[in-house]
C-alpha positions as CSV (number, residue, x, y, z in Angstrom):
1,X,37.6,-107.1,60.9
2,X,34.3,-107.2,59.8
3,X,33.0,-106.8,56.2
4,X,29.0,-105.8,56.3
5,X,26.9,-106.4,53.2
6,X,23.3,-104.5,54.0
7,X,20.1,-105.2,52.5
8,X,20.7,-102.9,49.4
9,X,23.9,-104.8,48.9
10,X,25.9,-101.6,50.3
11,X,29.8,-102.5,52.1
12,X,31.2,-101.8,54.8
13,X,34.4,-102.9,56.5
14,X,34.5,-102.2,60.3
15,X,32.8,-98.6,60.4
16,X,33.8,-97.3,56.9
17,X,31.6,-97.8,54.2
18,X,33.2,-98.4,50.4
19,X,31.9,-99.7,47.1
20,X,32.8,-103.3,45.6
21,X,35.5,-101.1,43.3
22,X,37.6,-100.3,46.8
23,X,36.7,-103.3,48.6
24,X,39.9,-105.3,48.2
25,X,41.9,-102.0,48.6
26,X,40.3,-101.3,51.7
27,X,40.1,-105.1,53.3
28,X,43.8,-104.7,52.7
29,X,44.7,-101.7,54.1
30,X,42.7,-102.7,57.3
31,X,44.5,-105.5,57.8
32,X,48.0,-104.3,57.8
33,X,49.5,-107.3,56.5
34,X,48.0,-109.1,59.7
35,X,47.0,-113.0,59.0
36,X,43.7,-112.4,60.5
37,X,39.9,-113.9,59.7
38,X,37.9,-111.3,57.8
39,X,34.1,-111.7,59.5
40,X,31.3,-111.8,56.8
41,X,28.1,-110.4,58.1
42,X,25.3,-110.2,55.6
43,X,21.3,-108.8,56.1
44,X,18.9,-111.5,56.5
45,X,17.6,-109.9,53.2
46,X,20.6,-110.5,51.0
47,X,21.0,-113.2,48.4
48,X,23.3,-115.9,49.1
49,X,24.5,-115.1,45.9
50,X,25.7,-111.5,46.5
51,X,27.0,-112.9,49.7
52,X,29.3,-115.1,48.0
53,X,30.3,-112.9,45.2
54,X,31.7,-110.7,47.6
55,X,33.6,-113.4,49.8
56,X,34.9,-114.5,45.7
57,X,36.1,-111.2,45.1
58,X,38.5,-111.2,48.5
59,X,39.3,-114.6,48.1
60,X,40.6,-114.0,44.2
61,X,42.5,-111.3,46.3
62,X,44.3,-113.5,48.7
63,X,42.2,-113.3,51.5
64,X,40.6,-115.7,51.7
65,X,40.2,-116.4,55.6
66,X,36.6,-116.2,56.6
67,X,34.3,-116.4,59.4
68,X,30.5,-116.2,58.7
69,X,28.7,-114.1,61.7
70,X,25.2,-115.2,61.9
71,X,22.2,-113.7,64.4
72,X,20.2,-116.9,65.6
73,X,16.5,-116.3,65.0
74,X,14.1,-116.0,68.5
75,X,11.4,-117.7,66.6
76,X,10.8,-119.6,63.2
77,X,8.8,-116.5,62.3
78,X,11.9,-114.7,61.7
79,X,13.2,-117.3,59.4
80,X,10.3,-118.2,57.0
81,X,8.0,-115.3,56.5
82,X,4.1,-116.3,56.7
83,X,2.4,-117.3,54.1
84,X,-0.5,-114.7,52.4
């Protein structure tokens, strides 16, 4: 399972898209009472913060299992944007 936060901050878990309101709900459902990781993909673009307010939120929840999926950068270019 796979809980997606996009650049505007928007969830979704696997292909269904919810609000932080139905997040647990959903998380939940999803898993089926299955002991499994939950995989935390964020945008490049989104705070840490937001990032970890949401992993908070399932973790207050019980589920607190998680694996951080990361997209390795090609070039340091993608990392650091230039300078102006």
């Amino acid at each position: 399972m796979t809980v997606s936060i996009g650049e505007r901050g928007e969830l979704q878990v696997d292909d269904v898209m919810t609000t932080r309101g139905q997040l647990v709900l959903l998380v939940r459902q999803q898993l089926s009472g299955e002991d499994r990781p939950i995989h935390i993909r964020g945008d490049r673009r989104v705070s840490y913060g937001a990032v970890a307010d949401d992993m908070t939120t399932l973790s207050k929840a019980g589920l607190g299992k998680f694996m951080l999926s990361l997209e390795i950068a090609s070039s340091p270019s993608e990392i650091v944007p230039e300078r102006k």
